[in-house]
C-alpha positions as CSV (number, residue, x, y, z in Angstrom):
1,X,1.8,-45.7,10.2
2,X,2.9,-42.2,12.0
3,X,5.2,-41.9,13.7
4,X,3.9,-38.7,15.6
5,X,1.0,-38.5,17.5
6,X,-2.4,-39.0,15.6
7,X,-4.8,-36.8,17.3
8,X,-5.9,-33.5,15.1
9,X,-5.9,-31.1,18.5
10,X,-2.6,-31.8,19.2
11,X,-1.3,-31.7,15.4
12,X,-3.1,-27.8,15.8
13,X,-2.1,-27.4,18.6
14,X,1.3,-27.6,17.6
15,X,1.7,-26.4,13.8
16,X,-1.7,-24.0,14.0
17,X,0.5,-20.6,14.3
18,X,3.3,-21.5,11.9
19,X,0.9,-23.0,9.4
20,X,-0.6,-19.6,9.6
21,X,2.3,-17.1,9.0
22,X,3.7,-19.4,6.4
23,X,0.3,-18.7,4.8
24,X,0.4,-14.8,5.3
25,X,3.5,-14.8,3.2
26,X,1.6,-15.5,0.3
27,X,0.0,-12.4,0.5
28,X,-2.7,-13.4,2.9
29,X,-4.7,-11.2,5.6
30,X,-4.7,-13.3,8.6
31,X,-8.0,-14.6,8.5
32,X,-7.2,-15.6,5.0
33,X,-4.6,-17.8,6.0
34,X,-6.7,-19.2,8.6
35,X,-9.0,-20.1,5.6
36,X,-6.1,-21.7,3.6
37,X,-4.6,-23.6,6.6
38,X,-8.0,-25.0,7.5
39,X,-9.0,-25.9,3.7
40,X,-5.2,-27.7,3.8
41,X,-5.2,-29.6,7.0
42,X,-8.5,-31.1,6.1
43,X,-6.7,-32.3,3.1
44,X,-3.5,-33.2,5.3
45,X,-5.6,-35.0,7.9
46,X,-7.0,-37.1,5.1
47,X,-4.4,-38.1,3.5
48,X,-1.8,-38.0,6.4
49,X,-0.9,-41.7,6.5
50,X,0.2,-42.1,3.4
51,X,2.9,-39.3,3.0
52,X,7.0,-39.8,3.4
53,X,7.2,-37.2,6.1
54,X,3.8,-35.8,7.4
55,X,5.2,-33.1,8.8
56,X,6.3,-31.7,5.4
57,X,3.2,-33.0,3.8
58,X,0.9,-30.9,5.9
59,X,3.5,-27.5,5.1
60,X,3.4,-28.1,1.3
61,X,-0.5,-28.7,1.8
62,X,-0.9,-25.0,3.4
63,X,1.6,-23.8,0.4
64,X,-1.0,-25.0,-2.0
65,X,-4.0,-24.0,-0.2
66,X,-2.6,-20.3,0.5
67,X,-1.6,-20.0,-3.6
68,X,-4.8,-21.5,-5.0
69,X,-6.5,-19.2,-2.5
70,X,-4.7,-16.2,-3.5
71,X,-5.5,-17.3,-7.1
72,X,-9.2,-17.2,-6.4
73,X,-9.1,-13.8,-5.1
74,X,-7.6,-12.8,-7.9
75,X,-9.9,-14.0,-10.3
76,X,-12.7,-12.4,-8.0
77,X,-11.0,-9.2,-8.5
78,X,-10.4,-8.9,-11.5
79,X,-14.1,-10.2,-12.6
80,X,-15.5,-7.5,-10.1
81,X,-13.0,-5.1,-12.1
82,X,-14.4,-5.7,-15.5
83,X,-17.9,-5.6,-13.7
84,X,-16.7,-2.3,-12.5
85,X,-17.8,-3.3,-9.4
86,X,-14.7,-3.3,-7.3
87,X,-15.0,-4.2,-3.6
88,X,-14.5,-2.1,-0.6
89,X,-10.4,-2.7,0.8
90,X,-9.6,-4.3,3.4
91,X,-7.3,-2.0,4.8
92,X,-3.8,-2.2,5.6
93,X,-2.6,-6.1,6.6
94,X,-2.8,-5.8,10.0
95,X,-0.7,-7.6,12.9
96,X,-3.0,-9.4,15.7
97,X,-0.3,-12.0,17.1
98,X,1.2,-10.9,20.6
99,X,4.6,-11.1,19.0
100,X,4.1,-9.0,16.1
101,X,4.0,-5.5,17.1
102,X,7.4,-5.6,18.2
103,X,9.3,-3.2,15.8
104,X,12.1,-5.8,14.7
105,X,9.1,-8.0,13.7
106,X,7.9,-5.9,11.8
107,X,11.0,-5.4,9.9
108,X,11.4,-8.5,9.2
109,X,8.0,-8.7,8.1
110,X,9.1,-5.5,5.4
111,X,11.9,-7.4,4.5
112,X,10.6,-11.0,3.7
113,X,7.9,-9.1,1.7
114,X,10.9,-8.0,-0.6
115,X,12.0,-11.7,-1.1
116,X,11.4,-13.7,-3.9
117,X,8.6,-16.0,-3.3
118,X,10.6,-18.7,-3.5
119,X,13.3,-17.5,-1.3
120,X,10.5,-16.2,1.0
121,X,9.1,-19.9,1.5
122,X,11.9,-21.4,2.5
123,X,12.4,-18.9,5.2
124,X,8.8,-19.5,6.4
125,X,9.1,-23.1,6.4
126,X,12.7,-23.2,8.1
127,X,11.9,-20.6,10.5
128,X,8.2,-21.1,11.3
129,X,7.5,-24.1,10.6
130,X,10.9,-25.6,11.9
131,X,11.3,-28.7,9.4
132,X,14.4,-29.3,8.3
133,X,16.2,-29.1,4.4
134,X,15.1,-32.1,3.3
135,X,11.5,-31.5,4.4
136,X,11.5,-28.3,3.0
137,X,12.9,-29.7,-0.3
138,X,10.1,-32.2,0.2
139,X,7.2,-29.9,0.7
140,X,7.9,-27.7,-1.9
141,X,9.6,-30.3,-4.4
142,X,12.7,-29.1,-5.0
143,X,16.2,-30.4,-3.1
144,X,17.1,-30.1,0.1
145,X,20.4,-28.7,-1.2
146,X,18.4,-25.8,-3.4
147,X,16.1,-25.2,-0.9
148,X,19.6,-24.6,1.9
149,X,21.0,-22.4,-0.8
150,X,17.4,-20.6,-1.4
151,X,17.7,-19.8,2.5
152,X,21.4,-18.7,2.9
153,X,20.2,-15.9,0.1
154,X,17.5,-14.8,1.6
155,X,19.8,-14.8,5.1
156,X,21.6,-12.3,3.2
157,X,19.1,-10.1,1.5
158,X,17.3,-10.2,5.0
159,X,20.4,-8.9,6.5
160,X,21.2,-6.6,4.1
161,X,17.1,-5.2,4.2
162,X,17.5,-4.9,7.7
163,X,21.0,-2.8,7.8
164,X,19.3,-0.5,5.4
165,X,16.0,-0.1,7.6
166,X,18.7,0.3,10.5
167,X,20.7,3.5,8.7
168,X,17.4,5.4,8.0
């Protein structure tokens, strides 16, 4: 049985933004990661009950969705490349959050794009998504103590991005 409430809204409600930017940092536009958040919280909400911790369940479901999402495009790519079709870009990833214009934001944003994925992850679940060591190690299945160190390193890299962003 949960121990959290069990009504979808309110699970939305209070997980729908986070679940998004952790989705954008696998290289998602936005309204790709709401595809890959919505794809994975019909999976969560399914199968909700019977995870350890469904709070990480539902974060490792949008990891999943977000990468096999990514995949796909991919694949569409480079079959439209061979067709020598290639479609028309997208543009530049674009910011529509009221948060995210702010220029530190966006540095951040510049510097978790130079992270290792996996570094990058754990900053998005810690961060974002607000679970805790051992329900990042959970979500992504790894342990809580590599998924502290993965974040202390990218604390660093971050600072040391931002330092350099700061002196140009």
């Amino acid at each position: 049985m949960l121990t959290t409430h069990d009504n979808w809204t309110q699970w939305l409600e209070q997980h729908g933004e986070r679940l998004v930017l952790l989705a954008r940092q696998y290289g998602c536009a936005t309204h790709e990661a709401e595809d890959a958040v919505q794809t994975a919280f019909v999976r969560f909400w399914q199968a909700r009950e019977s995870a350890l911790d469904p709070v990480a369940f539902l974060y490792g479901c949008v990891k999943h969705s977000a990468l096999e999402l990514m995949r796909a495009e991919r694949r569409l790519k480079a079959r439209e490349t061979i067709a020598g079709t290639d479609r028309a870009s997208g543009g530049p990833f674009q910011f529509e959050r009221r948060l995210e214009n702010d220029e530190r934001r966006a540095e951040l944003e510049r510097g978790l794009g130079c992270l290792p994925v996996e570094q990058r992850e754990v900053v998005s679940l810690k961060i974002w998504g607000g679970l805790t060591f051992v329900q990042i190690g959970q979500a992504l299945k790894i342990s809580h103590d590599t998924a502290a160190s993965r974040y202390r390193y990218a604390l660093l890299a971050l600072r040391a991005h931002i330092s350099m962003e700061t002196v140009r």
